[in-house]
C-alpha positions in Angstrom: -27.9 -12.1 21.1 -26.4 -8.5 21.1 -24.9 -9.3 24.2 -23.0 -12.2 22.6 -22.0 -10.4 20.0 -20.4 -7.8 22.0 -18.7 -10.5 24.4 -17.3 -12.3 21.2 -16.0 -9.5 20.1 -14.2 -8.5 23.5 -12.5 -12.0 23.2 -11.1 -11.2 19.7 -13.9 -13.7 17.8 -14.7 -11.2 15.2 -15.8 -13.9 12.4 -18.0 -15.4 15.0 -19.3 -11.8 15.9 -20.1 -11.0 12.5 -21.8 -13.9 12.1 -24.0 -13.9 14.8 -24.3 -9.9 14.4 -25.6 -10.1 11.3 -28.3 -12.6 12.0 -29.3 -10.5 14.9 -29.2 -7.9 12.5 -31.8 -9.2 10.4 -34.1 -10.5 12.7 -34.4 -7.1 14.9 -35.1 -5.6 11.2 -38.0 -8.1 10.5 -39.6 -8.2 14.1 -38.6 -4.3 15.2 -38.4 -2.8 12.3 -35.5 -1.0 10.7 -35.6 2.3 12.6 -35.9 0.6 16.0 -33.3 1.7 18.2 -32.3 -1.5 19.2 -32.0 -2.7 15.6 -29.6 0.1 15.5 -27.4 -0.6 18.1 -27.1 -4.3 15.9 -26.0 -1.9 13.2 -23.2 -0.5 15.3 -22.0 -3.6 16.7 -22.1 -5.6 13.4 -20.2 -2.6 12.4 -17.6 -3.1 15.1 -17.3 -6.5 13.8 -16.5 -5.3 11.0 -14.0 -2.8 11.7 -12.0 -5.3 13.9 -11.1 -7.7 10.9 -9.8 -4.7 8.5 -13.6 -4.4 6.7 -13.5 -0.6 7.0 -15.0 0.7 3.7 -18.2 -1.9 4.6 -17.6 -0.7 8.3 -17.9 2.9 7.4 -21.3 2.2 5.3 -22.9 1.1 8.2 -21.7 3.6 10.7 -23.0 5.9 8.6 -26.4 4.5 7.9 -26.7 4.1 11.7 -25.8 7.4 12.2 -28.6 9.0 9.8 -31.3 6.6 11.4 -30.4 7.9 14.8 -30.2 11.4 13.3 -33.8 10.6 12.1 -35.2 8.5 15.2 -33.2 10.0 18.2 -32.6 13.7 16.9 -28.9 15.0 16.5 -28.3 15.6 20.6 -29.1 12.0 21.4 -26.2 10.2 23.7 -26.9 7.2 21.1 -26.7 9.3 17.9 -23.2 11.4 19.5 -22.0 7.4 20.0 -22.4 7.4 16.5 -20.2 10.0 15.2 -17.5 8.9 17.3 -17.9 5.5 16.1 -18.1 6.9 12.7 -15.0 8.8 12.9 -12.7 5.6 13.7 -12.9 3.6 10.0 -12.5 7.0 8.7 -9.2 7.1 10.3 -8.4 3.6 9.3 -8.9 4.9 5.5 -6.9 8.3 5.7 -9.8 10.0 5.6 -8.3 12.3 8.6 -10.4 15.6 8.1 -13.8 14.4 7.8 -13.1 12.4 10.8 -11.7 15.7 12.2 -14.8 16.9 11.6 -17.1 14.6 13.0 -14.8 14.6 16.0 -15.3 18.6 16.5 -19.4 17.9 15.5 -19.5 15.7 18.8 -17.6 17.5 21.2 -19.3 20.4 20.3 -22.7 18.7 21.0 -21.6 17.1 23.7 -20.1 20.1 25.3 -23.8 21.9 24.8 -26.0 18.6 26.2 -23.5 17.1 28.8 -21.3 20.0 29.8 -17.6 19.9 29.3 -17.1 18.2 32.3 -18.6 14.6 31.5 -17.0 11.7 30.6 -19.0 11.5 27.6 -17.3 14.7 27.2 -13.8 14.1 27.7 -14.0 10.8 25.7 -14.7 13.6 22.5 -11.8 15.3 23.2 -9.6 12.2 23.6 -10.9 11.1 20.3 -10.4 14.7 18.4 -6.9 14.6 19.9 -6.5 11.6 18.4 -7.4 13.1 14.8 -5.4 16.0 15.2 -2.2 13.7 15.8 -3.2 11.0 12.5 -3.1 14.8 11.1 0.7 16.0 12.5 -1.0 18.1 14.3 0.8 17.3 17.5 1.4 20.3 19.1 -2.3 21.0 19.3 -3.0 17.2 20.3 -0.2 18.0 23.0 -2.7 20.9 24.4 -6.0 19.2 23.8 -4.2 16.0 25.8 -3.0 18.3 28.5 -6.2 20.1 29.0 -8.1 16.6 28.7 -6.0 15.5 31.8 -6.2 18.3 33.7 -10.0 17.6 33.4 -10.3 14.2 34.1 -8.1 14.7 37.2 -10.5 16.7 38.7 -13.2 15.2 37.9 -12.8 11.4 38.1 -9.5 11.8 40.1 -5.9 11.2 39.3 -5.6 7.3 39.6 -9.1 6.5 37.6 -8.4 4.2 34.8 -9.5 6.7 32.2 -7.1 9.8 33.6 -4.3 7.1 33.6 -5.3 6.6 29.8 -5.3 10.8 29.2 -1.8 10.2 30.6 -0.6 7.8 28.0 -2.1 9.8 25.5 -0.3 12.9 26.6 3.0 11.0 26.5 2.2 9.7 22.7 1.7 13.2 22.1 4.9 14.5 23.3 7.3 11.1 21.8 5.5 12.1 18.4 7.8 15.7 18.6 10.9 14.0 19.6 9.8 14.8 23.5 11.3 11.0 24.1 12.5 11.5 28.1 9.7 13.5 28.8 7.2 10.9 27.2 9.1 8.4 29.0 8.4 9.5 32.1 5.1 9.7 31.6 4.7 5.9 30.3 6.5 5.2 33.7 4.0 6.9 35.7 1.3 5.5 34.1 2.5 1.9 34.5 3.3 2.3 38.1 -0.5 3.6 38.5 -2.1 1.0 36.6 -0.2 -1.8 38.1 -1.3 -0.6 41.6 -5.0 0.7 40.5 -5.7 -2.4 37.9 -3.0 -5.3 38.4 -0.2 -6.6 36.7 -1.9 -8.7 33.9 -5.2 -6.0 33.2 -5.3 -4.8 29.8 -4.2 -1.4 30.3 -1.2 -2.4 32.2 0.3 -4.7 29.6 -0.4 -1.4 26.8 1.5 0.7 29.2 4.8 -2.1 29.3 4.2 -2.0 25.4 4.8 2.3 25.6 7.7 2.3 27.9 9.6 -0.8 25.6 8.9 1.7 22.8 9.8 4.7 24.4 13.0 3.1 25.4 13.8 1.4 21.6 13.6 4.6 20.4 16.1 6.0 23.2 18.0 3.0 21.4 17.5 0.7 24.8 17.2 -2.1 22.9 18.2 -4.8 25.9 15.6 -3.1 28.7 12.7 -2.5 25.9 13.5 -6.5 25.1 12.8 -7.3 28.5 9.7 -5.7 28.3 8.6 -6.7 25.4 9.2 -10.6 26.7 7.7 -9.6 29.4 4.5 -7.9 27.8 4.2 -10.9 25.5 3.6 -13.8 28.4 1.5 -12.3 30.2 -0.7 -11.4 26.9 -0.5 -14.8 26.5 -1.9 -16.0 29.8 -4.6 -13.2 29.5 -5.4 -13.4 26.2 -4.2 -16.4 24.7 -1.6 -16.8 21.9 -3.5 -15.9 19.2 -5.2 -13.2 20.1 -4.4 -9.9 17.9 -2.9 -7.7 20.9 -1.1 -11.0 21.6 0.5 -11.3 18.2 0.8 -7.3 18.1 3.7 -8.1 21.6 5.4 -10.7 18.9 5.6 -8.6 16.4 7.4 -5.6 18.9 9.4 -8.4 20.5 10.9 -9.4 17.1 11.7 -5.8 16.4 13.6 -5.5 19.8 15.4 -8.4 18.9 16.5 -7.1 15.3 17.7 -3.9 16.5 20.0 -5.4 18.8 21.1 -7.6 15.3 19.7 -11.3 16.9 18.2 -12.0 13.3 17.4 -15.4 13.4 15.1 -14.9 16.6 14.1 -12.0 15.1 12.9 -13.9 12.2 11.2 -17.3 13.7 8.9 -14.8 15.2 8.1 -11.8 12.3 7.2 -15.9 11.1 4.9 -16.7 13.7 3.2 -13.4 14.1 2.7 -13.9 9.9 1.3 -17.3 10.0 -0.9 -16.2 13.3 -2.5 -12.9 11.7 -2.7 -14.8 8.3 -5.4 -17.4 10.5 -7.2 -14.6 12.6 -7.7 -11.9 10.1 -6.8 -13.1 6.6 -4.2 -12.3 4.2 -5.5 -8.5 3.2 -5.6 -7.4 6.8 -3.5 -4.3 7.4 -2.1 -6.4 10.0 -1.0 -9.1 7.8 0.4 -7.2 5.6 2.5 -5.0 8.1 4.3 -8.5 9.2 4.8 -9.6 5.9 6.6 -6.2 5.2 8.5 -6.7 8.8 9.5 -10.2 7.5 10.6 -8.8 3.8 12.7 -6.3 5.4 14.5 -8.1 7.8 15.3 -10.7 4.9 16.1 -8.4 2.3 
C-alpha cells in the first residue's frame, strides 16, 4: 500500500494518494503500532500528499510529529530521522517560514556532515537544500557559494554528467540569474540541457525543466520569440510524458502564455492563462497557490 501511494503520487494523483495514504496510515497504527518505523514512513508520505495539493499547515503537522517519533524511536543521527528534517523544512518554505527552515536545513547538514561525511550524497542533498533556504532568504550570494562548492563536490564524487551534478548545475545558474548574472546563468542552463539531453533523453523529466530554465533565462534577456519556441516546445513533450493535466504540464501553459503576452499576442495569451485556470481549478482546487497564481496571470493580462 505504501508503495502505491508513493507511485500515485509520482503520477501527480495526490487526492488518490491521500486517500489511500491515510488508510495505510491508520491501519499500520492499529496493527504496528504508532511508533513503528514503518507506520512512520506512512506519516511522511501521507504528508507528501499533502504538501503536493497546497495542504502545508496540515503537511507541516505531520512532518513534525514524524520527526519527533523518529527523534524518539531512531535517535537524532538516524538516516530516517535526518529525512525528516529535510522533509520538514520544505512546507516551512511554502509558508514563509524561511529561518526555521534555515535552521533545520543547517541541523541536517551538520548531522549529516558528522555521520555520513561531507562527501555523501545524503550529504550534498543537505547542502542543496540549505542553499535553497538561503536564496527564499535573498541570500544569493551565499547560495551562489554554497551552489559552487556543492558542484565542485558532486563532480568529484559522482562525476560531472550524473543526473544529480547536472541538477547542482541548474541550481548554480538560479543562483547567479537571481543577481542579475542573466548570460552567465544562461550558459549554464545551456550546458545543463545539452548534458541531460545526452545523459537522460529528450523527454526525461530533468530535461524538459532544463528547456523551462533556458526559455526563462532568455524572456528575461527579452528573447521573447526563442523562449516561445521553447516553451511550445517544453509543453508537448510534457504532454506526451505526463499528460495534459498534469501540474508540471499546466506549469509549461502557464510560461507559454507568458511568452506569448510579452511579445503582445494577447488573445493566445489569454485562451491559455484560461486553460491553465480551468486545469489547476480540477487538479488542485480553487485555494491552491497554483490556482490562484493563474487567476492573478489572467486578471492582469485582462485588466
Amino acid at each position: 500500500m505504501m508503495g502505491l501511494t508513493i507511485s500515485l503520487n509520482h503520477q501527480g494523483k495526490f487526492v488518490e494518494a491521500e486517500a489511500l495514504g491515510r488508510q495505510a496510515l491508520q491501519l499500520k497504527g492499529k496493527v504496528l503500532g504508532k511508533e513503528h518505523p514503518d507506520t512512520l514512513g506512512s506519516i511522511n508520505n501521507l504528508a507528501s500528499s499533502l504538501y503536493q495539493q497546497g495542504k502545508f499547515v496540515e503537511a507541516e503537522a505531520l512532518h513534525r510529529q514524524a520527526l519527533q517519533l523518529r527523534e524518539k524511536v531512531l535517535g537524532e543521527e538516524h538516516p530516517d530521522t535526518l529525512a525528516s528534517m529535510m522533509s520538514l523544512a520544505s512546507p516551512l518554505h511554502q509558508q514563509g517560514k524561511f529561518v526555521e527552515a534555515e535552521a533545520l536545513d543547517r541541523q541536517a547538514l551538520q548531522l549529516k556532515e558528522k555521520v555520513l561525511g561531507k562527501e555523501h550524497p545524503d550529504t550534498l542533498a543537505s547542502m542543496m537544500g540549505l542553499a535553497s533556504s538561503l536564496r527564499s532568504q535573498g541570500k544569493f550570494i551565499e547560495a551562489e557559494a554554497l551552489d559552487r562548492q556543492t558542484l565542485q563536490l558532486k563532480e568529484k564524487v559522482l562525476g560531472e554528467k550524473h543526473p544529480d551534478t547536472l541538477t547542482s548545475i541548474n541550481n548554480l545558474a538560479l543562483s547567479l540569474y537571481l543577481q542579475g548574472k542573466f548570460i552567465e546563468a544562461k550558459a549554464l542552463h545551456r550546458q545543463t540541457l545539452q548534458l541531460r539531453e545526452k545523459v537522460l533523453g529528450k523527454e526525461h523529466l530533468d530535461t524538459l525543466a532544463s528547456i523551462n530554465n533556458l526559455a526563462l533565462s532568455l524572456r528575461l534577456q527579452g528573447k521573447f520569440a526563442e523562449a516561445e519556441a521553447l516553451d511550445r516546445q517544453t509543453l508537448q513533450l510534457k504532454e506526451k510524458v505526463l499528460g495534459k493535466e498534469h501540474l508540471d504540464t499546466l506549469g509549461s501553459i502557464n510560461n507559454l502564455a507568458s511568452s506569448l503576452y510579452q511579445q503582445g499576442k494577447f488573445v493566445k495569451a489569454e485562451a491559455l492563462h484560461r486553460q491553465a485556470l480551468q486545469l489547476r481549478e480540477k487538479a488542485l482546487g480553487k485555494e491552491h497557490l497554483d490556482t490562484l497564481a493563474s487567476v492573478i496571470s489572467l486578471i492582469l493580462l485582462l485588466y
